[in-house]
C-alpha positions as CSV (number, residue, x, y, z in Angstrom):
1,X,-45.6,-81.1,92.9
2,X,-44.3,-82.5,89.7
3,X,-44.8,-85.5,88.5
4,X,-42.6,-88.6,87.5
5,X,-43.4,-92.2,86.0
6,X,-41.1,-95.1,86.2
7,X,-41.2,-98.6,84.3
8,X,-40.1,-101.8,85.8
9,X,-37.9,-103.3,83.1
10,X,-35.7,-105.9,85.3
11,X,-37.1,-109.1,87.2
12,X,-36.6,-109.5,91.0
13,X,-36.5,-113.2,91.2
14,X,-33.0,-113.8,92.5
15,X,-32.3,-110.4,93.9
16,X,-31.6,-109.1,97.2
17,X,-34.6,-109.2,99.8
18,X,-33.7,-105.4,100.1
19,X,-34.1,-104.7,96.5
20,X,-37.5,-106.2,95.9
21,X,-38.6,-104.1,99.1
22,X,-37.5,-101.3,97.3
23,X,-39.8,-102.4,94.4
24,X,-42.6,-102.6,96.0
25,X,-42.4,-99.7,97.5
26,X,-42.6,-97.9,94.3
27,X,-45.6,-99.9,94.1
28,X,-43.9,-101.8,91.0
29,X,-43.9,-106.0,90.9
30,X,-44.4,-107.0,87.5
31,X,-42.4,-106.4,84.3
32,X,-43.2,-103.6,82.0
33,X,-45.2,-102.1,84.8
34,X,-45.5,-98.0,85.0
35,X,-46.3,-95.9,88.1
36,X,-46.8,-92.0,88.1
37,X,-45.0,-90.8,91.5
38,X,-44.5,-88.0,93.0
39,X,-41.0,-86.5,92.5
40,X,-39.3,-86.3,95.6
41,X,-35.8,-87.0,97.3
42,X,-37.2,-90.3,98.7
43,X,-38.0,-91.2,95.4
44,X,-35.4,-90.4,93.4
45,X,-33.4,-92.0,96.2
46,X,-35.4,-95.4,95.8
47,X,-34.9,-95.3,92.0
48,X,-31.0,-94.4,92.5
49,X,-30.8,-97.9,94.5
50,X,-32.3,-99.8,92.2
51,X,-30.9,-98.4,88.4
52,X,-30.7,-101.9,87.0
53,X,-34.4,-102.5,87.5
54,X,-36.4,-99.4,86.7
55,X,-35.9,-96.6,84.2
56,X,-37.1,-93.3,84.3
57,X,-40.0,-93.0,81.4
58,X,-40.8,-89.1,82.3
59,X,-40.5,-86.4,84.0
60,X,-42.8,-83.5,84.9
């Protein structure tokens, strides 16, 4: 399956409880950090709700 790696580039301190969730269940919960996921609807999905704190590095 291919491969895609995300970056945190936003803070969560004062964001909703839902959206830090969301972070860490990227596995992402400290600046500038990168993860290699799998690239699947429930990821993209997670990524869609949270724009303003992750960016999309790569995909493949």
């Amino acid at each position: 399956m291919p491969k895609i790696t995300v970056k945190q580039i936003g803070s969560p301190i004062r964001r909703p409880q839902i959206q830090r969730d969301t972070l860490k269940g990227l596995g992402l919960n400290k600046m500038h950090r990168t993860r290699e996921l799998e690239d699947s609807p429930e990821v993209r999905g997670m990524i869609r709700k949270i724009p303003h704190l992750v960016e999309i590095v790569s995909e493949g």
